[in-house]
C-alpha positions as CSV (number, residue, x, y, z in Angstrom):
1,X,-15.3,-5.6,-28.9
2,X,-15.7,-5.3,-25.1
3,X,-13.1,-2.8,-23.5
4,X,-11.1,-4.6,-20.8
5,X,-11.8,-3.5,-17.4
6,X,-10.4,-1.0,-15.9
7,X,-7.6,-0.9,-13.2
8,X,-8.2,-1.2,-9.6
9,X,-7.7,2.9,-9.3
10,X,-7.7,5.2,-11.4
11,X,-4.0,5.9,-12.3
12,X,-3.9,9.4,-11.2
13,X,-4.6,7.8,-7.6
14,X,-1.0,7.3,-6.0
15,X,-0.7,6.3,-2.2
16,X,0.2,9.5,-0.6
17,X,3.4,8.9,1.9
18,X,3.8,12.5,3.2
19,X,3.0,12.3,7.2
20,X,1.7,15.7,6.9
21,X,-0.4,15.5,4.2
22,X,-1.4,12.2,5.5
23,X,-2.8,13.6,8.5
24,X,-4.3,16.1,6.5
25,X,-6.4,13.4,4.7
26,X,-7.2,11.7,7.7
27,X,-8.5,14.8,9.3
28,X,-10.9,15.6,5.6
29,X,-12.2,11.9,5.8
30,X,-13.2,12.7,10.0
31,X,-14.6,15.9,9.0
32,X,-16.7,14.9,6.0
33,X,-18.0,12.0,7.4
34,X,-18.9,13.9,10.7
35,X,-21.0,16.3,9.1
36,X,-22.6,14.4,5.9
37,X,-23.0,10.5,6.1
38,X,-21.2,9.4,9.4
39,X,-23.6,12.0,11.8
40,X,-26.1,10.4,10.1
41,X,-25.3,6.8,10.4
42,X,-24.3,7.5,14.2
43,X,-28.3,9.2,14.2
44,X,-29.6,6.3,12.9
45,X,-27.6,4.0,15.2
46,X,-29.3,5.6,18.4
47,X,-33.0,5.6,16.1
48,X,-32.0,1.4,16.4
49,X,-31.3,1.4,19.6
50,X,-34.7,3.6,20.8
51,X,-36.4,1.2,18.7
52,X,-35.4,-1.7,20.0
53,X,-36.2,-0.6,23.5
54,X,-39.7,0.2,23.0
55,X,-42.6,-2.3,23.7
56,X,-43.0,-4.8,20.3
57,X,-41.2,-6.2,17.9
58,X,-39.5,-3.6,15.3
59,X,-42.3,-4.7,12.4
60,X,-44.6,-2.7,15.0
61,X,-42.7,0.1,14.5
62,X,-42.5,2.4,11.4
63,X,-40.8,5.0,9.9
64,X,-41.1,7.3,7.2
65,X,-38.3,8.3,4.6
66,X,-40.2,11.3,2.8
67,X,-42.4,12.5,5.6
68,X,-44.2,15.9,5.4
69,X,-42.4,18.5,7.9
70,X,-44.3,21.9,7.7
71,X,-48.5,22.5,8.1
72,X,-49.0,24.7,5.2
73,X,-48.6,22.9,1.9
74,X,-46.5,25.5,0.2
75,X,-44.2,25.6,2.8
76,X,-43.8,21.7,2.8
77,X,-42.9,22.2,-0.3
78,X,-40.2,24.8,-0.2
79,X,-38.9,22.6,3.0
80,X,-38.9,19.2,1.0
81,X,-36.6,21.1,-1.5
82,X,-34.5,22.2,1.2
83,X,-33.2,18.7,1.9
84,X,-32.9,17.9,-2.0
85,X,-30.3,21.1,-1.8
86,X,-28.4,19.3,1.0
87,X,-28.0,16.1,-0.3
88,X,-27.0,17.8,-3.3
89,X,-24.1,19.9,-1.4
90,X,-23.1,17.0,0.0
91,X,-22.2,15.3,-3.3
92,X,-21.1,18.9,-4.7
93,X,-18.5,18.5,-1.7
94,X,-17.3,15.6,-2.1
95,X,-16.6,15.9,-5.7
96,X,-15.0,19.4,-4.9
97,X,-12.3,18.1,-2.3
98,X,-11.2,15.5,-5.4
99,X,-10.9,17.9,-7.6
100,X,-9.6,20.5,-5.2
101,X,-6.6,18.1,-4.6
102,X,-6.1,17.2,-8.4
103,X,-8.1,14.2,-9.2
104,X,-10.0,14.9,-11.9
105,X,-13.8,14.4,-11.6
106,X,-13.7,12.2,-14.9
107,X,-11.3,10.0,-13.6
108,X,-13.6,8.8,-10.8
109,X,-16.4,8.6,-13.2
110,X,-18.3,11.9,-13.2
111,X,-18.1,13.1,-17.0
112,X,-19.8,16.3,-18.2
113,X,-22.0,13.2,-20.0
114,X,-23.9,10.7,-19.2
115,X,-22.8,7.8,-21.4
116,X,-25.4,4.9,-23.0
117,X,-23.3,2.6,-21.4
118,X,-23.2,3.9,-18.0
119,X,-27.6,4.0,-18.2
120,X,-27.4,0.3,-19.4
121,X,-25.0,-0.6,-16.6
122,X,-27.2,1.4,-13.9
123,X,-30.3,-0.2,-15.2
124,X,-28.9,-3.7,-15.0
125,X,-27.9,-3.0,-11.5
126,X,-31.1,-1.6,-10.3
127,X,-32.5,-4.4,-11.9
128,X,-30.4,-6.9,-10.3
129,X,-30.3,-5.5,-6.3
130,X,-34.0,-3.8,-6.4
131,X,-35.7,-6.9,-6.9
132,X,-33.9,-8.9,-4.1
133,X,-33.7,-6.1,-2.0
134,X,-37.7,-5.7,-1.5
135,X,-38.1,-9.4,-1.0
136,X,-35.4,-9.3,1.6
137,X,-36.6,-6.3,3.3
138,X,-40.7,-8.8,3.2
139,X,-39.1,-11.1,5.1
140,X,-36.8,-9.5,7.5
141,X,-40.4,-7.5,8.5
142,X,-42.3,-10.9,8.2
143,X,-39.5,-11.9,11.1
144,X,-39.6,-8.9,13.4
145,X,-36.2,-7.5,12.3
146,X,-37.2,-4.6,10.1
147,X,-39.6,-1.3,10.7
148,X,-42.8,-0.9,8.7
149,X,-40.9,1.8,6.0
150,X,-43.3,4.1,4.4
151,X,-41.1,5.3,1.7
152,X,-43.5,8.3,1.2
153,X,-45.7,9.7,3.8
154,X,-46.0,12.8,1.4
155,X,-50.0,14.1,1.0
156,X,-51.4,13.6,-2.5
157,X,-50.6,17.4,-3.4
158,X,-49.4,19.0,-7.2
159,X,-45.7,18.2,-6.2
160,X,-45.6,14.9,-4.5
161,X,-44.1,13.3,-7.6
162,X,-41.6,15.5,-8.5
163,X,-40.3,16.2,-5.3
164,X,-39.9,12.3,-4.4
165,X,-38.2,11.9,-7.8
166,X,-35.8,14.6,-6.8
167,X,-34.9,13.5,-3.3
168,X,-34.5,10.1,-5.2
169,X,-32.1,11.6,-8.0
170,X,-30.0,13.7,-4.3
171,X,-30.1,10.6,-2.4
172,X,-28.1,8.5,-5.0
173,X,-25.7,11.3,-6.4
174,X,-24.6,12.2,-2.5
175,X,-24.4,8.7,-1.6
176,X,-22.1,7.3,-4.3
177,X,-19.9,10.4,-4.6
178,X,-19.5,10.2,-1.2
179,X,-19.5,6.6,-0.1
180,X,-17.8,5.3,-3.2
181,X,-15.7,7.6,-5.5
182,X,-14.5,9.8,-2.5
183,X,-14.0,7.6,0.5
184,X,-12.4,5.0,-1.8
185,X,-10.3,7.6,-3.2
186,X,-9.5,8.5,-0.3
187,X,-8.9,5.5,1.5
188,X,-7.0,4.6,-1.6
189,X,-4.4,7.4,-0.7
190,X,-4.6,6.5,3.1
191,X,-2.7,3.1,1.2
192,X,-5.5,0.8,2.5
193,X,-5.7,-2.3,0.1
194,X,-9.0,-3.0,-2.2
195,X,-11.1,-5.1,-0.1
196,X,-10.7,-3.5,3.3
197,X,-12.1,0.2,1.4
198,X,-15.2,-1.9,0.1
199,X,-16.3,-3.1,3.5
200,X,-15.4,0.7,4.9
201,X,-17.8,2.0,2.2
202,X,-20.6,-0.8,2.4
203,X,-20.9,-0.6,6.5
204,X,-20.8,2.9,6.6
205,X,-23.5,2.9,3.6
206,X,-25.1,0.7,6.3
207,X,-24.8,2.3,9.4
208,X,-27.3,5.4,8.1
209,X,-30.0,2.6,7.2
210,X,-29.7,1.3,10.6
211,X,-33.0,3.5,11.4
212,X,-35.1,1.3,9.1
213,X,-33.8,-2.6,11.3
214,X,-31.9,-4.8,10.7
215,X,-33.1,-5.6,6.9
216,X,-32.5,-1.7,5.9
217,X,-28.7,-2.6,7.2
218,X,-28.1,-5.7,5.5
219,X,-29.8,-4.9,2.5
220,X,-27.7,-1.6,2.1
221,X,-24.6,-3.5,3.1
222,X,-24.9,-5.7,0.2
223,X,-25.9,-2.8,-2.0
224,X,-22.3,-1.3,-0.5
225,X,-20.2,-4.2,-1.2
226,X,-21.7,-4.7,-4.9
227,X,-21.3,-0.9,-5.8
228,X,-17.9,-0.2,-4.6
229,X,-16.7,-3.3,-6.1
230,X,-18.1,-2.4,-9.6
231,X,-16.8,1.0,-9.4
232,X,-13.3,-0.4,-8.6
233,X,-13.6,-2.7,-11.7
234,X,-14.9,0.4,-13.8
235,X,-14.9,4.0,-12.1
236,X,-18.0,4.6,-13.4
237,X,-20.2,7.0,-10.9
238,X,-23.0,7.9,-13.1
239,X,-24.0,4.1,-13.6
240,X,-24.3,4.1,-9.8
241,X,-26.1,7.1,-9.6
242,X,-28.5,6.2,-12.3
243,X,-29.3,2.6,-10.3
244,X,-29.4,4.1,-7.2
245,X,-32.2,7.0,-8.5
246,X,-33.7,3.9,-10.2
247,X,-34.4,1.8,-7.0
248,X,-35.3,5.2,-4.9
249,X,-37.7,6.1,-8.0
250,X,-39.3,3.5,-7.9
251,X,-39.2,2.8,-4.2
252,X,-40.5,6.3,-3.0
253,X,-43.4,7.1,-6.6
254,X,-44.6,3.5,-6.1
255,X,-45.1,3.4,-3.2
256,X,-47.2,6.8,-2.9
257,X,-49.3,5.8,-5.8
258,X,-49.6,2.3,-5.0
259,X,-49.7,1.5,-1.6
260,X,-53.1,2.3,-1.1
261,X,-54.2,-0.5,-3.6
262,X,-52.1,-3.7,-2.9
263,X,-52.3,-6.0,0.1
264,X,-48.8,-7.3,-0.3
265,X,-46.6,-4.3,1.3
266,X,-46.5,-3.9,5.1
């Protein structure tokens, strides 16, 4: 028999009324944001706009998610790892303020476990926004509103594979802890209703894929809308984490390993 689904929070959520710790929340959220997700979606913002200003159309234009930093191999290597550890301490953070203020971490859907059921949920969501998200991101670089994204620009070296499947795995665990289960917690205590925290979430999740056009941001903003709103209906974090890694997985190793031998990708 299929569980009902859950409530709209979890029930150790309450709207927090305090003015002072109100504020107090406010000024977490600010903070957070300025120095994880929101610098980054301001960063890409001004990418956009540089973008847009330059000679072409933006499909002239590319960019590269995993792109090698250092000249020595070795120390690309250690460097690549570098920004896995951030994005990692990112998510770390966010799940620490919840707990810090007494919302358990299972409550928001971060068990010790990783259930069957949250893999087959993840899976069916990868499944179902992967897909559609390539073919939107073709044609929104067929009409001159996306960048040329190279999800890998990584040389074929020993570590190339691993090291995108780990930035993949740290992309998706710092964006959903962040974007969903601790700004909608958040907001959730701020008292804002259901619907106005989803589009919060899914245009900020936006705004930091504004570097890639206007196809990274409406592709992302769908992503945003479907996530938080499944995660409201089932506070489940690890089955959007395991999608997430999914469609970066695949994104960032197939694209290394194939893009050299199909004509169809940009």
């Amino acid at each position: 028999m299929v569980a009902p689904p859950a409530a709209e929070h979890p029930p150790t959520v309450a709207v927090v009324t305090d003015p002072g710790q109100r504020r107090a929340l406010v000024i977490e959220v600010v903070l957070v944001l300025a120095v994880t997700l929101g610098l980054s979606g301001l960063r890409s913002l001004l990418a956009l706009v540089d973008d847009l200003l330059a000679p072409g159309s933006l499909s002239d234009q590319s960019v590269a998610i995993n792109a090698p930093a250092r000249k020595i191999e070795l120390l690309d290597f250690f460097y690549q790892l570098t920004g896995v550890i951030q994005l990692l301490a990112w998510a770390a953070l966010g799940g620490y303020l919840l707990w810090r203020s007494g919302i358990s971490l299972r409550s928001v859907g971060l068990d010790r476990r990783v259930s069957g059921r949250d893999l087959g949920l993840g899976g069916v969501l990868a499944a179902l926004l992967g897909i559609p998200g390539l073919g939107l991101y073709l044609l929104a670089h067929a009409a001159g509103l996306s960048l040329t994204v190279l999800p890998s620009a990584l040389g074929d070296t020993w570590w190339r594979v691993p090291v995108l499947v780990a930035a993949a795995v740290a992309n998706a665990a710092a964006e959903e802890i962040l974007v969903v289960g601790y700004l909608l917690t958040r907001l959730r205590q701020l008292g804002s209703g259901a619907g106005i925290a989803v589009l919060a979430s899914a245009a900020l999740r936006g705004s930091y894929h504004l570097y890639q056009g206007f196809g990274g941001f409406a592709g992302n903003l769908v992503m945003g809308l479907v996530f938080s709103r499944v995660w409201q209906q089932t506070h489940r974090l690890w089955a959007l984490i395991t999608a997430h890694a999914l469609i970066d997985i695949v994104a960032f190793v197939g694209f290394a390993l194939l893009h050299t031998h199909v004509s169809w990708l940009p």
